[in-house]
TORPA-4810 file (N, C-alpha, C, O; in nm, 3 decimals):
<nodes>
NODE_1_-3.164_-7.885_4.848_-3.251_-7.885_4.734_-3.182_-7.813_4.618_-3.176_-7.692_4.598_X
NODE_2_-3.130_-7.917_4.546_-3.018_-7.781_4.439_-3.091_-7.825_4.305_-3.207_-7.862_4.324_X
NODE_3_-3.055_-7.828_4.201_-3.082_-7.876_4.042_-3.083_-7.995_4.036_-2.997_-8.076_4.071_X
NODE_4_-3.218_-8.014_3.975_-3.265_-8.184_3.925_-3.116_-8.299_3.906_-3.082_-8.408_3.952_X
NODE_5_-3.065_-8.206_3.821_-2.928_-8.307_3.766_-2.828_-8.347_3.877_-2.780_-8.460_3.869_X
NODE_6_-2.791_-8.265_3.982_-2.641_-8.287_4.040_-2.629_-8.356_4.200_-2.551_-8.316_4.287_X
NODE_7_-2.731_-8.474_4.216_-2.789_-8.586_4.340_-2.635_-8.666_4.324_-2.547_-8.662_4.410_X
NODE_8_-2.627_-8.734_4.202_-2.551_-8.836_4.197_-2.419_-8.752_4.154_-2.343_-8.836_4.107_X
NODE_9_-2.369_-8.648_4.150_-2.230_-8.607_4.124_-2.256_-8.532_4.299_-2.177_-8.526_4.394_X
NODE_10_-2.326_-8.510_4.293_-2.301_-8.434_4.442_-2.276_-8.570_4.563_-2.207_-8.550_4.662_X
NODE_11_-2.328_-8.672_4.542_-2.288_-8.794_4.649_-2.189_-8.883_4.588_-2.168_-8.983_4.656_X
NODE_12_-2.118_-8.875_4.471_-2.019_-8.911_4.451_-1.909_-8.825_4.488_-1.842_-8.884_4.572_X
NODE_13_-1.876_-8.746_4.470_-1.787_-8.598_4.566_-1.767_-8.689_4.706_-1.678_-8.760_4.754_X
NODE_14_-1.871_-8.655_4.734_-1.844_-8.651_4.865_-1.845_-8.777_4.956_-1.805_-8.776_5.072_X
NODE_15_-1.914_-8.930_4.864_-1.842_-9.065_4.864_-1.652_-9.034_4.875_-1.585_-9.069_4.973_X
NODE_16_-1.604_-8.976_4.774_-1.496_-8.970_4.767_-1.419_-8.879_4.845_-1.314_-8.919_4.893_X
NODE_17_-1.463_-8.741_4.868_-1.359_-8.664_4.968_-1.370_-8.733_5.130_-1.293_-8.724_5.226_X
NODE_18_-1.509_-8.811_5.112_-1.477_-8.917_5.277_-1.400_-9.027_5.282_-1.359_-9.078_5.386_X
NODE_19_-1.377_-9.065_5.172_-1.298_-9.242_5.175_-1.180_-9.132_5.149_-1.163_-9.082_5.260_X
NODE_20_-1.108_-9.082_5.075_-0.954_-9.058_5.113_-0.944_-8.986_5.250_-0.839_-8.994_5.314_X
NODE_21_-1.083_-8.892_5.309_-1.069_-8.811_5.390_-1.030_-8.926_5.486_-0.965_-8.865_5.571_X
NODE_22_-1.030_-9.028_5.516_-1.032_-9.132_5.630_-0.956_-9.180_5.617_-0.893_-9.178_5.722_X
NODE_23_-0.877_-9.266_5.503_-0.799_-9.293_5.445_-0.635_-9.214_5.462_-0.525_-9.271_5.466_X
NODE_24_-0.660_-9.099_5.467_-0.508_-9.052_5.486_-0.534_-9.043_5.634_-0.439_-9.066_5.708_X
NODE_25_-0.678_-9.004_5.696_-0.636_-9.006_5.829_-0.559_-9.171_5.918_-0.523_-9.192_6.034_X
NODE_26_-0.562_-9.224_5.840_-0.516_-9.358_5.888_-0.431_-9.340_5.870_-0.370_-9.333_5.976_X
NODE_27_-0.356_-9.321_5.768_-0.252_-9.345_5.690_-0.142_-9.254_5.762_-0.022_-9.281_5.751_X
NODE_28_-0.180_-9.164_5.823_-0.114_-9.084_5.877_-0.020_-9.101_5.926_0.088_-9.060_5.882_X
NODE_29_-0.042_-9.193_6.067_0.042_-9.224_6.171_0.181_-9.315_6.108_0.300_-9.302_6.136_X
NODE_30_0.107_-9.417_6.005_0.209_-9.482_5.942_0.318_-9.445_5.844_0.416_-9.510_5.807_X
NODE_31_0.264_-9.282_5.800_0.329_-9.263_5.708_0.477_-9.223_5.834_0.593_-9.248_5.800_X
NODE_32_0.448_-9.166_5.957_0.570_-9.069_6.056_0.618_-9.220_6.081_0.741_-9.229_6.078_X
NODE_33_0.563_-9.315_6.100_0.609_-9.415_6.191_0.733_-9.500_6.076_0.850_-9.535_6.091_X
NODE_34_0.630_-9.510_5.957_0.766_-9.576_5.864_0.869_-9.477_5.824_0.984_-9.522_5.822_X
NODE_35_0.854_-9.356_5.792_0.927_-9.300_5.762_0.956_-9.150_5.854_0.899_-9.041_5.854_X
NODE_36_1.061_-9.200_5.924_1.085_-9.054_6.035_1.190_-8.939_5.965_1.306_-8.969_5.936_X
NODE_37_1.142_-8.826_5.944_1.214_-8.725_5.870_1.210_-8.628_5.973_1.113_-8.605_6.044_X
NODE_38_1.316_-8.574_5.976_1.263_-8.390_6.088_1.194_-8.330_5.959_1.129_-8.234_6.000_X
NODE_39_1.181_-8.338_5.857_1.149_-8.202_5.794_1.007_-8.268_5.758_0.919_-8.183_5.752_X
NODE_40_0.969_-8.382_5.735_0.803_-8.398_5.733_0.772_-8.378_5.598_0.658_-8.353_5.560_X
NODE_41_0.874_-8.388_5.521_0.829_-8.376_5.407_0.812_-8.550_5.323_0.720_-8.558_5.243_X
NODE_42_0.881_-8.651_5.341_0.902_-8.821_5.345_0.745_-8.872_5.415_0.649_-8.938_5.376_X
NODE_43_0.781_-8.807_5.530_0.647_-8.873_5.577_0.485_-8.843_5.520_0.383_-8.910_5.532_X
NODE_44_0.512_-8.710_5.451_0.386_-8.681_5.449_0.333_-8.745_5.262_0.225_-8.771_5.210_X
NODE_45_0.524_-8.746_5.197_0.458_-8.815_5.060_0.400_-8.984_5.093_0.314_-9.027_5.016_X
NODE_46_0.456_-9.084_5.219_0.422_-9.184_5.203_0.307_-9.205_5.256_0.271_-9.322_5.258_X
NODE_47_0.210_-9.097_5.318_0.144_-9.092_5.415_0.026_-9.038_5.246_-0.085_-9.090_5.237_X
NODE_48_0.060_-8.967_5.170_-0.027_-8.983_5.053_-0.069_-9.095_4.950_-0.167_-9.145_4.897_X
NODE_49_0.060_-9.102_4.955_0.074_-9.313_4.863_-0.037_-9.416_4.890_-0.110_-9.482_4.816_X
NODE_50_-0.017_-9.399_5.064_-0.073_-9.502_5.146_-0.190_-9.449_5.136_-0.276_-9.537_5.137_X
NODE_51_-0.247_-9.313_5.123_-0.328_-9.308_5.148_-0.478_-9.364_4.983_-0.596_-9.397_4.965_X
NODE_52_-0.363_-9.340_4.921_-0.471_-9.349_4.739_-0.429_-9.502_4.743_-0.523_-9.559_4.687_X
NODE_53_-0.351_-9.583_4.776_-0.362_-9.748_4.811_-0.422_-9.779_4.898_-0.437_-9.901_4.896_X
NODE_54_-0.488_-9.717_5.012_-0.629_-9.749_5.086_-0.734_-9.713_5.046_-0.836_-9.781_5.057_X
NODE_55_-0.728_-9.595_4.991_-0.878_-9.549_4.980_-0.931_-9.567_4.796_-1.031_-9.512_4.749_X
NODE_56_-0.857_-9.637_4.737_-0.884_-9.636_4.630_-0.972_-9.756_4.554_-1.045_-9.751_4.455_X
NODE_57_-0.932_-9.878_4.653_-1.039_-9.998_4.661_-1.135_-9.958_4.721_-1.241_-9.982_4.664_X
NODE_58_-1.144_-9.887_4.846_-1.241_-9.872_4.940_-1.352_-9.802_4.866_-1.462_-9.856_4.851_X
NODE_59_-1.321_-9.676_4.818_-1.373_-9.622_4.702_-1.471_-9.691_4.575_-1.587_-9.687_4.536_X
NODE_60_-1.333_-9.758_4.538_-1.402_-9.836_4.416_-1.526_-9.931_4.454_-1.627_-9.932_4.384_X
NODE_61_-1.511_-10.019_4.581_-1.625_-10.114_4.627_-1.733_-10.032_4.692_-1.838_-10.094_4.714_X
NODE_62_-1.729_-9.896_4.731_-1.811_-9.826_4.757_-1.935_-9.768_4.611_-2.057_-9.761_4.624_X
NODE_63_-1.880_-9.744_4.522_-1.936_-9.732_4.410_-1.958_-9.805_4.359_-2.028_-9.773_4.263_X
NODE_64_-1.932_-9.935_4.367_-1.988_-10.075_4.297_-2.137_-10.116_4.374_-2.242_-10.158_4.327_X
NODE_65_-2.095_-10.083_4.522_-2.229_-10.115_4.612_-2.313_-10.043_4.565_-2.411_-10.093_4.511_X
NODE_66_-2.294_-9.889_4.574_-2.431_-9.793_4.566_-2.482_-9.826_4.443_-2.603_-9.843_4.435_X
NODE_67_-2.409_-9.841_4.339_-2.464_-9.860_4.180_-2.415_-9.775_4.087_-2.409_-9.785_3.964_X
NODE_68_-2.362_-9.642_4.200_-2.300_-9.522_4.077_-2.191_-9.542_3.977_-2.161_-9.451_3.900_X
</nodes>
């Protein structure tokens, strides 16, 4: 129960920290698998890439559905 105003910024947040939150978790495995580094630093930038090129449609058609 917070302030009249912050329903629709408060479920947009958190629309969004769940679609990348899922999103890199996917992305994860693919980022070690395409790119094998010992130091984890390769894998973890393509494993971000991949992750804002998945979750960024997913996102977007998510906010087209709700209406926000």
């Amino acid at each position: 129960m917070g302030l009249h105003g912050d329903g629709p910024d408060v479920n947009r947040s958190a629309r969004l920290a769940l679609t990348f939150g899922v999103a890199f978790v996917v992305a994860l495995p693919l980022g070690f698998i395409f790119a094998p580094d010992p130091t984890g630093v390769v894998p973890l930038l393509l494993t971000a890439g991949l992750a804002a090129v998945l979750g960024l449609p997913v996102y977007l058609g998510l906010s087209r559905a709700v209406g926000s």
